[in-house]
ZAMARGU-4260 file (C-alpha; in steps of 0.2 Angstrom, whole numbers, plus 5000, padded with zeros to 4 digits):
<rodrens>
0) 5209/5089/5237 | 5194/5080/5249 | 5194/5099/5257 | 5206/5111/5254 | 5222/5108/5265
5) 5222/5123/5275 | 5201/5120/5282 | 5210/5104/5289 | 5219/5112/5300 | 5205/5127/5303
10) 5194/5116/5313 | 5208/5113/5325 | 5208/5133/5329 | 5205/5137/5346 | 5192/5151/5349
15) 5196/5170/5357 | 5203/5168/5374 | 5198/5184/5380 | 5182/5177/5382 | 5172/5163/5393
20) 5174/5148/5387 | 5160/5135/5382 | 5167/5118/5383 | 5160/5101/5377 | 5165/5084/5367
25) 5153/5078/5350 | 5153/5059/5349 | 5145/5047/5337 | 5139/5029/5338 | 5138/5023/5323
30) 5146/5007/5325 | 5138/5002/5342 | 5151/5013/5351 | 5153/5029/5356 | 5169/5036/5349
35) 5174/5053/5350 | 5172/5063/5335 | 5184/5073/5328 | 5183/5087/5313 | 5164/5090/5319
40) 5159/5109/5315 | 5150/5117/5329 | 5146/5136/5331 | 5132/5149/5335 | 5120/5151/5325
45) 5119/5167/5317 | 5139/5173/5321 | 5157/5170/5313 | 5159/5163/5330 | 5164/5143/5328
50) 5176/5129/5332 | 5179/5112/5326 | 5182/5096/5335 | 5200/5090/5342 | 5207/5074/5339
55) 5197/5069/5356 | 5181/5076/5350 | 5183/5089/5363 | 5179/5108/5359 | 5177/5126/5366
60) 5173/5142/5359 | 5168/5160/5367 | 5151/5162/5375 | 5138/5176/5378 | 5120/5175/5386
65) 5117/5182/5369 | 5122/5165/5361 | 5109/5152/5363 | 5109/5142/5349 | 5123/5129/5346
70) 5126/5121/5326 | 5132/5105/5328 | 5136/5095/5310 | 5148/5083/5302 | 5147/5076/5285
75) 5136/5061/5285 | 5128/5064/5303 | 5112/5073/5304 | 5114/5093/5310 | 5109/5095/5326
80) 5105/5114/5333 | 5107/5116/5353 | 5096/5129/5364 | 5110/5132/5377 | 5105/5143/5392
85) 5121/5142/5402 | 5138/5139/5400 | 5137/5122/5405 | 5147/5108/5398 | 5140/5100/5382
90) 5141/5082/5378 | 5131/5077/5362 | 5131/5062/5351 | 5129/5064/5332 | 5117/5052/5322
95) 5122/5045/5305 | 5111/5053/5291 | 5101/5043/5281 | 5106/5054/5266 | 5126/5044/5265
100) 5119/5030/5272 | 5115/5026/5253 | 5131/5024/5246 | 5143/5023/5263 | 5144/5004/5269
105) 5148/5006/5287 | 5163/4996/5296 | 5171/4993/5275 | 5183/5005/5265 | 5172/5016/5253
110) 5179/5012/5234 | 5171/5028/5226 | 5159/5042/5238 | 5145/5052/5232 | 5142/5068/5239
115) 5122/5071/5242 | 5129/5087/5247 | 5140/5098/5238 | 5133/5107/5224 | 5146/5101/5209
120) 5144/5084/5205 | 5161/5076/5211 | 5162/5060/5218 | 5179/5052/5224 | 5189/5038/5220
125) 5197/5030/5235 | 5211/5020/5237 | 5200/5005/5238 | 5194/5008/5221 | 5211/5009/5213
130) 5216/4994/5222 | 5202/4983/5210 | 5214/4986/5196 | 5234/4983/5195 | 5232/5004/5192
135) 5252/5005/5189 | 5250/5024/5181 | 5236/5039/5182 | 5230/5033/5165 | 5226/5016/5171
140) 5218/5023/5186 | 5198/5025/5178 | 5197/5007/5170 | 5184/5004/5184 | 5177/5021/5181
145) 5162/5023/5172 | 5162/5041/5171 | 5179/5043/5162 | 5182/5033/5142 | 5200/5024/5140
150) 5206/5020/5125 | 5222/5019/5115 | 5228/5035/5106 | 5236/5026/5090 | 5242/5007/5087
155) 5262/5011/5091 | 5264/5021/5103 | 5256/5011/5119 | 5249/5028/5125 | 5231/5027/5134
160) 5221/5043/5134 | 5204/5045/5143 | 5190/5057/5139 | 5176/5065/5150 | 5157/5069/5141
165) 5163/5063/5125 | 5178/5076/5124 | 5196/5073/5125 | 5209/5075/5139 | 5214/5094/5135
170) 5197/5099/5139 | 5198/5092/5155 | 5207/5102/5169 | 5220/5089/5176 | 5227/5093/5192
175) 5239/5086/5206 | 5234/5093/5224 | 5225/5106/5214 | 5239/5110/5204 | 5236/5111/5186
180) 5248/5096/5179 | 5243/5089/5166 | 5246/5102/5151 | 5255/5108/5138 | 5269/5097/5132
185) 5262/5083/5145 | 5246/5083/5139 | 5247/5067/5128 | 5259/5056/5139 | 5257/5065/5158
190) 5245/5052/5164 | 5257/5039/5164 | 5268/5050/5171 | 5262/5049/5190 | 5262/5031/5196
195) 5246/5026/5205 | 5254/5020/5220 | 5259/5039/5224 | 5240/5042/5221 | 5229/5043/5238
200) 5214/5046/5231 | 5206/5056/5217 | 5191/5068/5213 | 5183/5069/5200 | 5169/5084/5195
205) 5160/5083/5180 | 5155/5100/5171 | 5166/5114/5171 | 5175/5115/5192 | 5178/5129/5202
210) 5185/5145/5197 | 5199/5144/5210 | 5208/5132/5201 | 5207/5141/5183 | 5199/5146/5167
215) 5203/5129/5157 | 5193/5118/5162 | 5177/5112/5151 | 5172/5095/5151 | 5179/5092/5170
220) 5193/5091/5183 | 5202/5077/5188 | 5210/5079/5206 | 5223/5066/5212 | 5228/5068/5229
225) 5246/5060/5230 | 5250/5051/5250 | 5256/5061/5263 | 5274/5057/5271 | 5266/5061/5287
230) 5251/5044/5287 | 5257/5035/5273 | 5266/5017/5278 | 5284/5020/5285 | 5290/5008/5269
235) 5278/5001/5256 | 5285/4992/5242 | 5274/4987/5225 | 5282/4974/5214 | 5271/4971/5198
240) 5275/4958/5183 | 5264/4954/5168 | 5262/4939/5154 | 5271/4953/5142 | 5286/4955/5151
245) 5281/4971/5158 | 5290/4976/5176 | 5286/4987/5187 | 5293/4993/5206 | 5287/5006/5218
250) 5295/5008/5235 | 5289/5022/5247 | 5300/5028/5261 | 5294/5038/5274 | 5300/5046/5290
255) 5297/5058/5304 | 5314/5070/5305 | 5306/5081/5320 | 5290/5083/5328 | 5284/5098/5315
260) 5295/5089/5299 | 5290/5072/5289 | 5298/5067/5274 | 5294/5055/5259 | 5305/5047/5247
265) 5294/5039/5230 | 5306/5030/5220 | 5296/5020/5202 | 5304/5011/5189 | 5295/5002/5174
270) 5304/4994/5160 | 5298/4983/5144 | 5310/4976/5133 | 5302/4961/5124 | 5295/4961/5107
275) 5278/4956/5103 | 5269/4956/5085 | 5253/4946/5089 | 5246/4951/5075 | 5259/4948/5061
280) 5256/4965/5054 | 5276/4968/5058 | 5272/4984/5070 | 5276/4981/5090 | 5259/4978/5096
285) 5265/4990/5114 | 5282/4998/5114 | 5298/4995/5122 | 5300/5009/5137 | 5311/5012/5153
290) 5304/5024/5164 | 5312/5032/5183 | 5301/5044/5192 | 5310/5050/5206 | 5297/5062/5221
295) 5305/5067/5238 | 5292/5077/5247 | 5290/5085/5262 | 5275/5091/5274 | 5278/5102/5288
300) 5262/5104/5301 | 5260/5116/5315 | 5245/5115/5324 | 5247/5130/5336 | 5255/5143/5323
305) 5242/5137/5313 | 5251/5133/5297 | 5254/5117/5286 | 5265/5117/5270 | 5271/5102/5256
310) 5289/5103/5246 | 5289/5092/5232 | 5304/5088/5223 | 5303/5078/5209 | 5311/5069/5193
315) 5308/5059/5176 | 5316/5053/5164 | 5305/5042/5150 | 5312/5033/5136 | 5301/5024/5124
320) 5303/5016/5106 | 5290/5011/5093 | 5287/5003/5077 | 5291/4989/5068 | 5296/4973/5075
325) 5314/4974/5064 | 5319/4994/5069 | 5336/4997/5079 | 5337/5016/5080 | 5357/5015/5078
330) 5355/5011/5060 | 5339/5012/5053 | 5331/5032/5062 | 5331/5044/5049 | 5329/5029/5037
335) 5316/5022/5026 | 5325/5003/5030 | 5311/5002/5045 | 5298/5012/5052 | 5301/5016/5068
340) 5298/5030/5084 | 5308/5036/5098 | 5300/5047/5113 | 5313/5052/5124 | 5306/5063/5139
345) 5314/5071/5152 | 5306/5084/5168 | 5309/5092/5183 | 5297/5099/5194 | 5296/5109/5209
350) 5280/5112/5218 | 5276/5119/5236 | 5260/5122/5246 | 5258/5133/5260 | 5240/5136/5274
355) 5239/5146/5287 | 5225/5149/5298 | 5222/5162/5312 | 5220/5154/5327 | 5213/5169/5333
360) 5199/5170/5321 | 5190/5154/5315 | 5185/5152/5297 | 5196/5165/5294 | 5212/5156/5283
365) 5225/5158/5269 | 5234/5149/5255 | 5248/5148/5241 | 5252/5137/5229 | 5266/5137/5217
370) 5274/5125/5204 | 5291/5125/5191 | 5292/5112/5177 | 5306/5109/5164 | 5299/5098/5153
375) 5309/5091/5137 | 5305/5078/5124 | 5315/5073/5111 | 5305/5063/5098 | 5303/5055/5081
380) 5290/5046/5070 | 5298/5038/5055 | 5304/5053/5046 | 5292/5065/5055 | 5302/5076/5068
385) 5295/5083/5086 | 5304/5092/5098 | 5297/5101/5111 | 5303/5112/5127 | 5291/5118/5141
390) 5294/5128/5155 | 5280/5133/5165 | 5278/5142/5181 | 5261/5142/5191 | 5255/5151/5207
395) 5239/5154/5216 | 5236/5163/5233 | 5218/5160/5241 | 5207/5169/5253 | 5195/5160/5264
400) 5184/5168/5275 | 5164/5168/5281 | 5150/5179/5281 | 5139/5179/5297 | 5139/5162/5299
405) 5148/5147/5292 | 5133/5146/5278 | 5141/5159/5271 | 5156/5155/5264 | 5168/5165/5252
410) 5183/5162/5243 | 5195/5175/5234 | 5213/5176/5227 | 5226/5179/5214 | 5234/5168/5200
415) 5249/5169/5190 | 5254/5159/5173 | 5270/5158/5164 | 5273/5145/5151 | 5285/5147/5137
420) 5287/5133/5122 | 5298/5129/5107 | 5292/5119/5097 | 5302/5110/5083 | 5291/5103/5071
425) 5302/5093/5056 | 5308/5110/5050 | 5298/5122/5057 | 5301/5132/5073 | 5284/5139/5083
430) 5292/5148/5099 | 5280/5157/5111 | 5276/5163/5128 | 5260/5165/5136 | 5257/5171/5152
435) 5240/5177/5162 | 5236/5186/5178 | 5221/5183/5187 | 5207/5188/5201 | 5193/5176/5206
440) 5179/5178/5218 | 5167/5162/5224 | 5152/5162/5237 | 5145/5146/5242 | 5129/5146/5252
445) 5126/5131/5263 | 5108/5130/5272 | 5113/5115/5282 | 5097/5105/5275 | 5090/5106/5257
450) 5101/5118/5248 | 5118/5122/5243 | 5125/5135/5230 | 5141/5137/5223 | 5144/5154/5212
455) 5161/5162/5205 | 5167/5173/5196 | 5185/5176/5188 | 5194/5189/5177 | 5209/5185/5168
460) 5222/5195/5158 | 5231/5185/5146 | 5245/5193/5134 | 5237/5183/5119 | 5218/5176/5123
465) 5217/5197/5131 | 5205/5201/5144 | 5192/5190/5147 | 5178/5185/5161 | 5172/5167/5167
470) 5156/5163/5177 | 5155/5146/5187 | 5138/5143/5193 | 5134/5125/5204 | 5119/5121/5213
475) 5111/5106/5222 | 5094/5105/5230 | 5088/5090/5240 | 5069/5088/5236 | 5065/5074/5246
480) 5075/5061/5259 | 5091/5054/5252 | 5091/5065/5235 | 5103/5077/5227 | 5098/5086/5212
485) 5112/5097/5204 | 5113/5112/5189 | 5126/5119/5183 | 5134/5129/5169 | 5151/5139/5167
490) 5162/5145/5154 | 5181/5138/5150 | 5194/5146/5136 | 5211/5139/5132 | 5222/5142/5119
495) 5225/5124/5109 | 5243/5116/5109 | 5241/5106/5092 | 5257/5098/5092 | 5258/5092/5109
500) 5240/5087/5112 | 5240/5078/5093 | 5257/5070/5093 | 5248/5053/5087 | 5247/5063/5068
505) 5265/5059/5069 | 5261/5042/5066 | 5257/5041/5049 | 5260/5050/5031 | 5247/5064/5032
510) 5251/5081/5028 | 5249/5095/5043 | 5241/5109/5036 | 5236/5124/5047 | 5221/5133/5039
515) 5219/5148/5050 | 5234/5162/5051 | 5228/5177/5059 | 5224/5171/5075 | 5238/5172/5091
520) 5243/5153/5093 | 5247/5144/5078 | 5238/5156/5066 | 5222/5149/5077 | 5210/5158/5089
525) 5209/5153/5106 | 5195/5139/5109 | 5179/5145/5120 | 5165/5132/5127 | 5149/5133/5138
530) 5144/5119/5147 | 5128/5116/5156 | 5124/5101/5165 | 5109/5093/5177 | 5111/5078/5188
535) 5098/5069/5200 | 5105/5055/5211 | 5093/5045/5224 | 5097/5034/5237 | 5085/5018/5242
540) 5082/5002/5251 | 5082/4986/5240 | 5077/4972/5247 | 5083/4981/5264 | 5100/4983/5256
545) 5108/5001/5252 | 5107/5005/5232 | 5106/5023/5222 | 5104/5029/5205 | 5111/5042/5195
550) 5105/5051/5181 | 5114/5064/5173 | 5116/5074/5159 | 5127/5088/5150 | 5129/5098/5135
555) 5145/5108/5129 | 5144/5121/5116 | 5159/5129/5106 | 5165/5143/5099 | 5179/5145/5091
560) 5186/5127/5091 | 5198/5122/5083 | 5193/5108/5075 | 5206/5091/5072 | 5201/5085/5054
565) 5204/5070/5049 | 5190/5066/5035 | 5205/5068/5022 | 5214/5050/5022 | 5229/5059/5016
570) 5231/5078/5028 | 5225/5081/5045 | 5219/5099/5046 | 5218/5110/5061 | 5206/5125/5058
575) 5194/5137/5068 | 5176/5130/5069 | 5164/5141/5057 | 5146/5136/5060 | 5140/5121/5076
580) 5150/5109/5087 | 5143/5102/5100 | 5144/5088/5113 | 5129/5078/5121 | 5133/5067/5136
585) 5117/5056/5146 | 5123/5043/5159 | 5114/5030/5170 | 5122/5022/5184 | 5114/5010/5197
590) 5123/5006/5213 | 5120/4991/5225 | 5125/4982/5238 | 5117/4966/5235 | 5124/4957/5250
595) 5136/4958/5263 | 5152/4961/5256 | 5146/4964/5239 | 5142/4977/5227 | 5139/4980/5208
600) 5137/4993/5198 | 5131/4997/5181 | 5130/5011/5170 | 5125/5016/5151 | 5131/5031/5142
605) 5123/5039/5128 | 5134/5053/5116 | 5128/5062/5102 | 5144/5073/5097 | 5142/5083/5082
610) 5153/5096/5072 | 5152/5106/5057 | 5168/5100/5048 | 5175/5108/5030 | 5164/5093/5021
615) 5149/5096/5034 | 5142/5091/5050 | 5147/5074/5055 | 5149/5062/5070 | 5166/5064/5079
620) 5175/5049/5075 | 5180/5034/5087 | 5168/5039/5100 | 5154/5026/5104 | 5138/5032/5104
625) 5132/5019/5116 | 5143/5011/5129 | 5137/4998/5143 | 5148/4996/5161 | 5148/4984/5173
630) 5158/4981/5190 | 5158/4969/5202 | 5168/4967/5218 | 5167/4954/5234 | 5176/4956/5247
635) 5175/4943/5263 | 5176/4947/5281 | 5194/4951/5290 | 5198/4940/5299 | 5207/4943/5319
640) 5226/4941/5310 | 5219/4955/5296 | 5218/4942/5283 | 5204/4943/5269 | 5199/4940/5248
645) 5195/4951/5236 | 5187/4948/5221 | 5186/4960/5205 | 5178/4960/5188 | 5174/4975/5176
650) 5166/4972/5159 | 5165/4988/5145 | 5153/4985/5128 | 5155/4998/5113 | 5144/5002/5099
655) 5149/5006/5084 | 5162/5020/5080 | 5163/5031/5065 | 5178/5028/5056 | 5186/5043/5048
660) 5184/5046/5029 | 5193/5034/5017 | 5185/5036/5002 | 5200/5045/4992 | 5212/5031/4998
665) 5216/5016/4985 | 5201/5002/4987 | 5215/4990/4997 | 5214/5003/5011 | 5197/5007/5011
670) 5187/5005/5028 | 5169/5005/5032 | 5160/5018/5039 | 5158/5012/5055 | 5168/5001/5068
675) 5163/4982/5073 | 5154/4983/5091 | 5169/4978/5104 | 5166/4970/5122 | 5181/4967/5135
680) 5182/4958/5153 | 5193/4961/5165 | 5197/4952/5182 | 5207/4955/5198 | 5208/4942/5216
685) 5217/4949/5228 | 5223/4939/5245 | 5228/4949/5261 | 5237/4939/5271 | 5240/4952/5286
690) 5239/4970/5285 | 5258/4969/5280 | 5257/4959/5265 | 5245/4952/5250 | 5248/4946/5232
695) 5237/4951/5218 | 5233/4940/5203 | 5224/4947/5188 | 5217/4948/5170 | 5216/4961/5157
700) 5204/4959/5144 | 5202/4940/5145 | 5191/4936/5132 | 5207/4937/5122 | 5198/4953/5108
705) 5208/4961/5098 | 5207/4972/5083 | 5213/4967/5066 | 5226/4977/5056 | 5226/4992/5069
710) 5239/5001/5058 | 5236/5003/5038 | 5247/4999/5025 | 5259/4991/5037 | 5267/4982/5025
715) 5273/5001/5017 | 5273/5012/5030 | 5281/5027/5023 | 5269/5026/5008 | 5254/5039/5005
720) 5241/5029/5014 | 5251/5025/5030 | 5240/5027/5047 | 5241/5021/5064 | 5226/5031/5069
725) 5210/5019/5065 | 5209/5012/5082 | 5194/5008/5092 | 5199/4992/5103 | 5214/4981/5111
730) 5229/4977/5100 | 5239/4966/5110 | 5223/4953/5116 | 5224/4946/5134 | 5236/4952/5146
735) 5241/4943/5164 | 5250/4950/5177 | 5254/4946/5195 | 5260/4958/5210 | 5263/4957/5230
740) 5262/4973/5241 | 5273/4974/5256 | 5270/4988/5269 | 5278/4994/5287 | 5265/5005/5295
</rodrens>
């Protein structure tokens, strides 16, 4: 979340009655007019006495003689510190700070916000910037994105997975409202479970996150915050057709039921039922699929009782098939007539949030979060069977409080994990349960100027990975005037689900082979990773225009990973890594707004991922060692009926990619060692008509590239040297789609 739920409704706490009051109102005037401002912090300086701005931008809080020094500060306004020698009304008007003024265009929606002042390096992703792309699921969401990699899984199952520093989804802690979501039997097809038109916004922190939300995380976490019933549009309806038949609806339905109670209703359906074989190679070049996605949630708010709580309720059922052009899974599964793949998926979750805060006692706040899902997928892959049943239970109850002032900040708590699988995996059965309590502790230290700290601490006792500690540690120092230099470092462990998180092996004729047996999941040992990062990003005038820079760079270390290894064309083999495995992450971006209404931005990334494999250290296949980004948007001026254009376009160029080993296979399916280069362009224009309506019109990957004979030995696919696993770029070639968004405020 932007700030955790239950601080929203903190600053809204009234101070102790029982004492004189100090009154006043904070304003700002950065738009020429002075408007109230609400959610502003103010407190003495010194005490755990504080307040926050009303709605009205009014205050009041407890005063004594012996207070005489008022804090007054707001994200992206300069902090102001008042001598007060009376209790006399207070009326005081922020200034914008130069720090934001960098990357925050005033009077325009902000696509993607940079913090200069939090100490982990998270930035986040509006619903601006998910607009610049049709963004129909979560795994469509980052095309725009030049921090997170997108790319296909395999060439037949349509499946986009995204990776963060070089490494792959499971080391990246994938949340919903800072629930853990995206795990387990998920993890290779949960993205595209959660439509983005549910998503308000989304946050991304590189480096491992906070301890608060769990020991997983490695590479990052990933936050999307889904719309509220309570300020989402009344009814908003999404209808989204593309060149390949695709279809897509999302209609929102939202209502008041009393003044505490407002309720949502999020109903999505996407179906493809047309056949495409650009390529001649006889393979579907995307799947045919039906999808309903079914979330009725709830928010209950009470300002005075100081509580706020969510009730989601939701439902999926997904259906997908796969392979050749010829297969009908009524005659031909279970067969060798055709190749072909069925992935039917069906969930339930339910998940509930609760906040409170003492109205008696500011900063001073609790909260709960808890979540059931029954997840079941019923799957095949030509002869190669995969079953798999989930059912996990997750809870976290958090303690927020201060020490002497509101610079002091602590957060402590309790978790609780439950997740039981069965696994059926062609003829063999893996059952298991895993479950973990928890304690975690995290201090942040906040000057109000040039530093800020972040560091926790949590320890874990898990019935298979046993007892085990994680440190956290984030830090951010301004050195000069619109800078933010970060460090960080932390330590993530998880247990590896194999199957689930490598269902594309299932695509091809390798044998599976488990090395290891005398670890606790799968034979294997739990995975272990440091991760140590350093980040500068400065803000600057160009030609009188705002623009920033980012530099950053960050190094995972392993122990104990189980390594995915492919360098055999004819096995995959999943073993414990004995010797060094690394990942190497350095990226550039430039921001700028060159003129009114439009900005750019750029970026390179440079990896250098290596492992020691069985055959020795090698590159990590499929992963670019050099990739170059480029957006641009325009937007013009809205005019007096809300009307306005926007224009979009987002260009991605790849170096070359190590191919896995071929060497044993016959010479006909040999490849080379390394993948062509690959570039891809894609375009978005956008026309609002009123704030009620707009059409979208838009291109994927225009200049029409495609790679050649994705899936080898097509033409015998349940032959030895069958693999739908060599692929670095676009299958299907260029894509159009069109769309219109309807919305009743």
């Amino acid at each position: 979340m932007r700030i955790n739920l239950i601080l929203i409704f903190m600053v809204l706490s009234h101070a102790l009655s029982a004492q004189d009051q100090l009154k006043g109102i904070v304003s700002e005037s950065s738009t020429g007019k002075v408007l109230p401002l609400p959610g502003a912090n103010v407190y003495w300086l010194g005490s755990s006495i504080g307040a926050v701005t009303l709605e009205d931008g009014t205050f009041q809080l407890p005063y004594k003689f012996s207070y005489n020094k008022l804090v007054i500060s707001y994200v992206g306004f300069k902090t102001d510190t008042l001598t007060v020698n009376e209790n006399s009304y207070i009326n005081h008007i922020l200034q914008s700070s130069e720090e934001l003024d960098a990357v925050e265009i005033k009077t325009r929606n902000i696509p993607t916000r940079k913090s200069y002042l939090k100490a982990a390096n998270t930035f986040t992703v509006t619903k601006s910037e998910l607009l610049k792309a049709a963004c129909c699921n979560l795994s469509e969401s980052f095309e725009t994105n030049p921090s997170i990699d997108v790319n296909f899984a395999d060439a037949v199952s349509g499946t986009k997975q995204i990776k963060m520093l070089g490494l792959n989804s499971p080391y990246i802690l994938i949340a919903t409202e800072n629930i853990p979501t995206i795990r387990g039997a998920s993890q290779a097809y949960g993205l595209s479970f959660i439509p983005g038109t549910w998503v308000e916004s989304i946050q991304i922190t590189k480096g491992t996150g906070s301890v608060v939300n769990g020991f997983e995380s490695i590479a990052g976490q990933i936050n999307a915050e889904l719309v509220k019933p309570s300020s989402d549009d009344k009814l908003f309806v999404n209808l989204y057709g593309a060149s390949s038949e695709r279809l897509e609806l999302n209609t929102h339905i939202n209502t008041e039921v009393s003044d505490k109670w407002s309720t949502g209703l999020y109903l999505h359906g996407n179906t493809h039922q047309e056949k495409h074989d650009v390529n001649d190679d006889g393979f579907l070049d995307m799947p045919l699929y039906n999808q309903i996605n079914v979330l009725n949630r709830w928010q209950y708010t009470n300002l005075e009782k100081g509580f706020v709580s969510f009730i989601n309720l939701r439902y999926l059922n997904d259906e997908k098939q796969a392979g050749q052009v010829e297969f009908n899974p009524d005659t031909d599964k279970g067969t060798t007539n055709f190749w072909g793949s069925k992935i039917n998926t069906e969930r339930f979750e339910v998940a509930a949030k609760l906040g409170y805060v003492n109205p008696e006692i500011p900063y001073q706040s609790f909260g709960f979060q808890t979540s059931f899902s029954h997840h079941n997928q019923d799957s095949y892959f030509g002869l190669n069977l995969y079953d798999i049943q989930h059912n996990s239970f997750y809870s976290n109850l958090v303690y927020n409080t201060i020490i002497s002032d509101s610079r002091h900040k602590v957060k402590t708590g309790l978790s609780f994990t439950y997740d039981h699988y069965d696994e059926l995996v062609n003829t063999d059965t893996y059952e298991r349960t895993e479950n973990s309590i928890g304690g975690f502790f995290e201090y942040a230290y906040d000057n109000l100027d040039k530093l800020t700290m972040t560091a926790g601490i949590r320890v874990d006792q898990h019935n298979r990975l046993g007892f085990f500690v994680t440190p956290r540690f984030h830090l951010r120092y301004t050195p000069w005037e619109k800078s933010a230099l970060r460090f960080s470092v932390g330590r993530g462990k998880r247990s590896a689900n194999i199957f689930a998180e490598n269902q594309n092996m299932f695509s091809s004729s390798r044998q599976i082979n488990i090395v290891n047996s005398g670890g606790k999941i799968y034979g294997l040992d739990p995975e272990i990773a440091w991760n140590y990062g350093v980040s500068y990003l400065q803000g600057f005038n160009l030609f009188d225009r705002k623009a920033d820079v980012t530099f950053d760079f960050y190094r995972t270390d392993f122990q104990n990973q189980v390594i995915v290894d492919w360098e055999n064309p004819f096995e995959v083999n999943f073993y414990n890594l004995e010797g060094d495995s690394y990942a190497n992450s350095f990226q550039f971006e430039f921001n700028y707004n060159a003129f009114e209404g439009f900005d750019i931005r750029t970026a390179y990334k440079y990896y250098d991922i290596k492992t020691d494999y069985n055959s020795g250290k090698l590159e990590k296949p499929l992963i670019p060692e050099h990739r170059l980004f480029a957006n641009t948007s325009y937007e013009t001026e809205i005019t007096k009926n809300g009307s306005q254009w926007k224009f979009d376009a987002t260009y991605n160029w790849l170096s070359q990619q190590r191919f896995p080993s071929t060497v044993l296979s016959s010479a006909e399916y040999q490849l080379d060692d390394k993948t062509p280069t690959i570039a891809t362009l894609n375009l978005q224009v956008t026309k609002v008509f009123s704030p009620k309506f707009e059409v979208y019109l838009g291109g994927e990957n225009v200049t029409n590239v495609r790679q050649s004979n994705p899936v080898i030995s097509a033409d015998n696919p349940f032959g030895s040297n069958f693999d739908s696993n060599f692929v670095y770029g676009p299958i299907y070639g260029s894509m159009y789609y069109a769309g219109l968004r309807y919305r009743i405020k």
